[in-house]
C-alpha positions in Angstrom: 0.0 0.0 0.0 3.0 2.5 1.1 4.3 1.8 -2.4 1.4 2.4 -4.3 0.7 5.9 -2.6 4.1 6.8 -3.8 4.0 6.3 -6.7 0.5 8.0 -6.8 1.7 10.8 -5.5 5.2 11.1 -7.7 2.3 10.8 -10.6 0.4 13.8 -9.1 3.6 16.1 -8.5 4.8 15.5 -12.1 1.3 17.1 -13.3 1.1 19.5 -11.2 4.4 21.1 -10.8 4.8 23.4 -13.8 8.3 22.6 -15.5 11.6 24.1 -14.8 12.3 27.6 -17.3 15.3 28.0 -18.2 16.5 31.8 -19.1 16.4 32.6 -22.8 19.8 32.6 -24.6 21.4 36.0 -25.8 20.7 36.2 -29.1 23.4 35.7 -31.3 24.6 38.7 -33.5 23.8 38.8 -37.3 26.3 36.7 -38.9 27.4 37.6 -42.8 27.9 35.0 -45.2 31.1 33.1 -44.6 33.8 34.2 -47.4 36.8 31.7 -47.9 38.5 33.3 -50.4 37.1 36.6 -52.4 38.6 38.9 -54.6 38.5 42.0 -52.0 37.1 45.0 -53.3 35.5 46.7 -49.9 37.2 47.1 -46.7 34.5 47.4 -43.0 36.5 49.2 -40.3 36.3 48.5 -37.1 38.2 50.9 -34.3 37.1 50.7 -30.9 39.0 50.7 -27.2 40.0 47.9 -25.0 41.6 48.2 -21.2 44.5 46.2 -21.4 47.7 47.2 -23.2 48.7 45.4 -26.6 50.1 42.2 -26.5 50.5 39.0 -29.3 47.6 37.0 -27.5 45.2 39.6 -27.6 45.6 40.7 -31.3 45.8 37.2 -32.1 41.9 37.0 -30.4 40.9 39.7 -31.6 41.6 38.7 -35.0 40.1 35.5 -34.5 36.9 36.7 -32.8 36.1 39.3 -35.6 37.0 37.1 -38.3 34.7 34.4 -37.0 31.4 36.8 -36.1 31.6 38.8 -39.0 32.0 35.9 -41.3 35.3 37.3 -43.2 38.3 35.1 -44.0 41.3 34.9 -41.8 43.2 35.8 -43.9 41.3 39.2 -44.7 41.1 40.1 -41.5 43.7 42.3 -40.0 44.6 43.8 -36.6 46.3 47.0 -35.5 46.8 47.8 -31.8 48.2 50.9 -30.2 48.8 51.1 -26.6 48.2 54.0 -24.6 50.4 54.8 -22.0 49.1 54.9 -18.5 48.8 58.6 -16.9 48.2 60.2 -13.3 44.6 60.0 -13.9 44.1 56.9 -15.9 46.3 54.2 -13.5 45.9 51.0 -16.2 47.2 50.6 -19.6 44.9 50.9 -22.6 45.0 50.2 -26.1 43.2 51.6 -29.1 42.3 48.5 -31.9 41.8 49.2 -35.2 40.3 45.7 -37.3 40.0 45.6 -41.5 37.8 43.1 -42.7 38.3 42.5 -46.5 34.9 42.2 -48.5 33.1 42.7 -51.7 30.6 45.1 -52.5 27.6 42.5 -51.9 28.5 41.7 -48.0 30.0 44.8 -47.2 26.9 45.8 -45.5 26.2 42.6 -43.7 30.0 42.1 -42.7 29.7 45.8 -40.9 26.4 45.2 -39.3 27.2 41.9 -38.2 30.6 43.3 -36.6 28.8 46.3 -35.4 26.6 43.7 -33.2 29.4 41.8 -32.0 31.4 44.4 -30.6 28.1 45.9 -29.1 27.1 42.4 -27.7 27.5 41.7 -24.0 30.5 39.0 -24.8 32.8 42.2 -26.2 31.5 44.7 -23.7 32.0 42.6 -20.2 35.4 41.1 -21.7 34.4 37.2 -22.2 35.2 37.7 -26.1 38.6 39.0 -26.0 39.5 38.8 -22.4 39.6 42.8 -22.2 36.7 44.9 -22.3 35.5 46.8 -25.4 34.6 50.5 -25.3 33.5 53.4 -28.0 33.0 50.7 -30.9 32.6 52.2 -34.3 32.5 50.5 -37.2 32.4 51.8 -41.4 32.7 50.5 -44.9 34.4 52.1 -48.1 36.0 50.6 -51.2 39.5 49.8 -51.4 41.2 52.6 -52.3 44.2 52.7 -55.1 46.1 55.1 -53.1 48.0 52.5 -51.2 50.6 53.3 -48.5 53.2 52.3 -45.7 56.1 53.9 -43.5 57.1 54.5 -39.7 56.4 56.7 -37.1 57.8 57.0 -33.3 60.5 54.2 -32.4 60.3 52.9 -35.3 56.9 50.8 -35.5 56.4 49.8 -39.1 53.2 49.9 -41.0 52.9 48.0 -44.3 51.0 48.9 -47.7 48.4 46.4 -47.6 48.2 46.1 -43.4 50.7 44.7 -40.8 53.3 45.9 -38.7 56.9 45.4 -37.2 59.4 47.2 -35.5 62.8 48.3 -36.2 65.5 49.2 -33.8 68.2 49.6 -36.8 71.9 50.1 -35.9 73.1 53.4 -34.1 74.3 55.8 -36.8 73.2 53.5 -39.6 71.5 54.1 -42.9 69.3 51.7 -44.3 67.2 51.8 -47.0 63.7 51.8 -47.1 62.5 52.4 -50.3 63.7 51.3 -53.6 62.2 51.6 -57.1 63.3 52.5 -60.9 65.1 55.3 -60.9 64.0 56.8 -56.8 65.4 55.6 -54.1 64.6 56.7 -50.1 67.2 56.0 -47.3 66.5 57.1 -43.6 69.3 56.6 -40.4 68.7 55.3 -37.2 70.5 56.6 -33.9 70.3 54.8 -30.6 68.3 57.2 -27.6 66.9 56.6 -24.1 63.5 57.7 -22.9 61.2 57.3 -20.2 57.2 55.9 -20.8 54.4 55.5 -18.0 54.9 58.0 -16.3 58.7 57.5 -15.8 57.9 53.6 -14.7 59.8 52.4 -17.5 63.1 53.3 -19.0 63.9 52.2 -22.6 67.0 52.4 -24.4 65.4 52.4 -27.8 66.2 54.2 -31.4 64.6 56.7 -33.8 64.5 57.9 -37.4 66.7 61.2 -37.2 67.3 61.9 -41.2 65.8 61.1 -44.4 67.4 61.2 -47.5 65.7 61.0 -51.5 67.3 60.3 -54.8 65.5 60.6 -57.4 65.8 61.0 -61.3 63.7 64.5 -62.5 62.4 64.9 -66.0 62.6 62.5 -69.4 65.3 62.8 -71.2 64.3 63.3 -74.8 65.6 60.8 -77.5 67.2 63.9 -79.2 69.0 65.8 -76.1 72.5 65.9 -77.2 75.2 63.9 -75.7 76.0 65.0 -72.1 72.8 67.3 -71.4 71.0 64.6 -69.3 71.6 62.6 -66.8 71.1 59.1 -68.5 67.6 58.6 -68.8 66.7 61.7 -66.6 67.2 65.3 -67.5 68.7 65.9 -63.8 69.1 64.1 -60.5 67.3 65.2 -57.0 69.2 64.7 -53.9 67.5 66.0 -51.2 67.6 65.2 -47.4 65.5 66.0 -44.1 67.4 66.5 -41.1 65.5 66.3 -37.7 68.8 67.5 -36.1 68.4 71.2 -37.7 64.6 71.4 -36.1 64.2 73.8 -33.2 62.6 73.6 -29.7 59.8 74.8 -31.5 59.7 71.7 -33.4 60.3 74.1 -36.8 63.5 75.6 -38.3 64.9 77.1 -41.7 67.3 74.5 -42.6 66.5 71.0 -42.2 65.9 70.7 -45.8 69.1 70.3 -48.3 69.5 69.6 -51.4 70.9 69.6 -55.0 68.6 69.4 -58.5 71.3 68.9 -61.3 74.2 71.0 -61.5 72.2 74.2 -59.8 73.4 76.1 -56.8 72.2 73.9 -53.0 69.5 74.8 -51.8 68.3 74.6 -48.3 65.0 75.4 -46.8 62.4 74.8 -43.6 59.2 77.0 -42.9 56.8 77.3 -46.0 59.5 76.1 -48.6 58.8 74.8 -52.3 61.3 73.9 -54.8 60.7 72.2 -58.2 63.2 69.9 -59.6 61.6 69.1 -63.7 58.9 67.4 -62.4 60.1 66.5 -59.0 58.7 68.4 -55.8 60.2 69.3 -52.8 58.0 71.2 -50.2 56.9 72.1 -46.6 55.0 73.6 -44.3 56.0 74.8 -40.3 58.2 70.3 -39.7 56.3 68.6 -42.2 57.9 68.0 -45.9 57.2 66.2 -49.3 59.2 64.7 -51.3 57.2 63.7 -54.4 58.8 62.1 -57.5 57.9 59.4 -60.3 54.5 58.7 -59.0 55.4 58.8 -55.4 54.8 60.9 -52.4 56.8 60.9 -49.3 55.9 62.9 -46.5 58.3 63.5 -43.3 57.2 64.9 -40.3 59.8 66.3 -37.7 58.5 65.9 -34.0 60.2 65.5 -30.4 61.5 63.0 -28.8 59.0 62.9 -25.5 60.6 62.4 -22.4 64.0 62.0 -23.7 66.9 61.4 -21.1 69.8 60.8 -23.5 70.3 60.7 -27.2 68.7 63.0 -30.3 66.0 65.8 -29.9 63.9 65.2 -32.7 62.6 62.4 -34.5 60.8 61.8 -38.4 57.9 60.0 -39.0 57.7 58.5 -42.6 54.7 57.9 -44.7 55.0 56.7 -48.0 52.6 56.5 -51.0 51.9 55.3 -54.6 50.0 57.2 -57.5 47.2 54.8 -59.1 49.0 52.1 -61.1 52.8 53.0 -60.0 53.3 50.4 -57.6 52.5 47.7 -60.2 55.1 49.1 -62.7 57.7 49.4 -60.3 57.7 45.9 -58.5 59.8 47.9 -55.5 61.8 47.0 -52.8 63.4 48.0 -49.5 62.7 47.6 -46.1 59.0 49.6 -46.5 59.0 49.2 -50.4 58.6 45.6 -51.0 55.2 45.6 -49.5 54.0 47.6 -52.2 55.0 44.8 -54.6 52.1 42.3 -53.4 48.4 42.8 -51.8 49.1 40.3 -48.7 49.8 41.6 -45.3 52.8 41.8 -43.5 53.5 40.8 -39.8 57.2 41.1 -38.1 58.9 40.8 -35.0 57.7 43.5 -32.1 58.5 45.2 -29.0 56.3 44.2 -25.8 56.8 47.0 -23.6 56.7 46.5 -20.0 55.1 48.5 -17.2 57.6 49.3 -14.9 61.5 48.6 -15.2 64.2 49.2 -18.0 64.0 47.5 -21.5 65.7 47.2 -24.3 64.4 47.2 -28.3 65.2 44.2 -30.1 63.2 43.8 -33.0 64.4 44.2 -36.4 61.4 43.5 -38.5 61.9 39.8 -38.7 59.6 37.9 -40.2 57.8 41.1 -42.2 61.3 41.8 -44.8 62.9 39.3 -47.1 66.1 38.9 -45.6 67.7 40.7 -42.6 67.4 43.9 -41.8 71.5 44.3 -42.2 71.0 43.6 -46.2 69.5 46.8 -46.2 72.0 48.8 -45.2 73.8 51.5 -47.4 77.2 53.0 -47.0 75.8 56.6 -47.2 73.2 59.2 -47.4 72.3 58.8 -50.9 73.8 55.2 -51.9 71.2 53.5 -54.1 73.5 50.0 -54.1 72.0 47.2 -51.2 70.9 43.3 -51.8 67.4 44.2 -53.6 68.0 47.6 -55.0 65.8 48.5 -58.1 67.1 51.7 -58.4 68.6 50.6 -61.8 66.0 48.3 -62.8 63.1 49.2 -65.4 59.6 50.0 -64.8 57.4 47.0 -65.8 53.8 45.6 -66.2 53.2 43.8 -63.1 50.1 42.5 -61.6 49.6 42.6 -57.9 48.8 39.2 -56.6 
């Protein structure tokens, strides 16, 4: 009897006690269609904030993460972090992320929405996704643009032509070449210095870009010009150089350009200069100059060393770029150059930086360059002659690949 009343009443319970709810699931951000490999004629940019400083793990998630919820291709997908220092008021690193999904014009607007909901989503936001926190998310679309470009800026971090970074200590004193192509040719020198970061928490004996230095040919020599009144193919040569040493507290100056165009008088020149070689350009306005020649535009701009304790004053940032179609005729080279000569990304060696303490740079952009980085050295300002020069080489049909 005691066992038939149980089992009438385990009966009655299981009809009358309602079943168990379980909470509804986040819903899952709008994913686009998955694309293996596509011929990538839109990029969707993603830059948002994350509270922990940059290191290989996290860009590694992060590329990972966006490839995977916004259904682009791995190998599409590419990651550039910045950290920013800690201050008085802000006590933990930070970094600011900026992610390029490759497309094409038919998922471009599902790729951004579908990114745009992931770094919204609580998974970003609370820090499950990439095991930092995400903050100010914004996210946009345009086409790829022709007007491709790559150089350095600070201690030397490297950015590529078609995405990825390195960084480059160099050798104190020495000049390396960054930029090689038919008949133009861009050199820059490193030189060793020591500055404080965080605060003054961490010393670093690191190295900067302290001169620049161009050569390029200016003008078309006609068929008819008679013997000796060009310069081989060229009517003249430029020479022209960008010295960060002649810049002033100011972070200006009168002199910090130099120069020759053919067998005219030097020239120097600083503040609100212009000079016009044929069809070669040398300009500048208060530290920032251009250097453009041959279907290419250089731009150098003279800045501070921050917090310096030993070594140079001033530094140069370097940006370089490519006029629609030159890059593909010129196949060039150098330590910069050579990722002009093919659409794939390029990732090198880089510096971790700790919080507190004294470090070293180490990198020399291993991993990003063919070669080593001591292949690229010249013996002097202007010297066009290292492993893969294409200073003498001839302009070409070339298809980007």
């Amino acid at each position: 009897g005691a066992q038939l009343f149980l089992m009438e009443k385990l009966r009655v319970d299981k009809v009358l006690t309602p079943p168990r709810l379980q909470p509804p699931s986040p819903p899952m951000p709008p994913q686009a269609p998955a694309l293996s490999s596509v011929a990538v004629t839109h990029h969707v940019v993603a830059t948002f904030k994350v509270n922990a400083a940059c290191t290989p793990a996290l860009e590694s998630n992060i590329r990972n993460q966006m490839a995977e919820h916004s259904g682009v291709a791995i190998n599409n997908t590419n990651v550039t972090c910045a950290t920013v220092p800690s201050t008085r008021r802000r006590r933990l690193d930070s970094a600011e992320v900026t992610v390029t999904l490759g497309t094409t014009a038919e998922n471009a607007g599902a790729v951004q929405t579908a990114a745009q909901s992931f770094l919204e989503s609580d998974a970003a936001t609370t820090g499950t996704a990439f095991g930092a926190s995400v903050s100010e998310p914004s996210v946009s679309q345009s086409a790829v643009s022709t007007a491709i470009g790559g150089g350095a800026k600070q201690d030397p971090h490297l950015h590529f032509a078609h995405g990825g970074t390195a960084d480059l200590r160099g050798r104190d004193g020495a000049y390396y070449n960054f930029f090689s192509a038919p008949g133009i040719s861009l050199n820059v020198r490193t030189e060793d210095a020591t500055f404080m970061l965080h605060g003054g928490k961490l010393t670093v004996d690191g190295s900067f870009i302290t001169e620049a230095h161009l050569v390029a040919g200016a003008g078309a020599c006609p068929a008819e010009a008679p013997r000796g009144r060009c310069a081989g193919i060229y009517k003249k040569w430029l020479n022209v150089s960008y010295l960060a040493s002649e810049l002033t507290e100011q972070n200006a100056g009168f002199t910090y350009l130099r120069g020759t165009c053919g067998s005219l008088k030097p020239f120097e020149g600083g503040i609100a200069f212009r000079r016009l070689c044929e069809d070669a350009l040398v300009q500048s306005r208060f530290s920032s100059a251009n250097f453009s020649a041959r279907g290419w535009t250089f731009v150098l701009r003279g800045n501070h060393v921050y917090e310096r304790v030993s070594g140079p004053r001033h530094r140069l940032d370097v940006s370089i770029s490519a006029a629609e179609g030159t890059a593909a005729r010129a196949l060039p080279h150098g330590i910069v150059g050579q990722t002009f000569s093919s659409t794939s990304p390029r990732f090198g060696a880089k510096d971790w930086y700790p919080e507190r303490g004294h470090f070293k740079t180490a990198a020399q952009a291993q991993g990003a360059i063919e070669g080593s980085v001591s292949m690229y050295e010249v013996a002097s300002p202007y010297d066009t002659r290292f492993a893969f020069s294409r200073f003498d080489a001839q302009m070409r049909s070339f298809h980007l690949r």
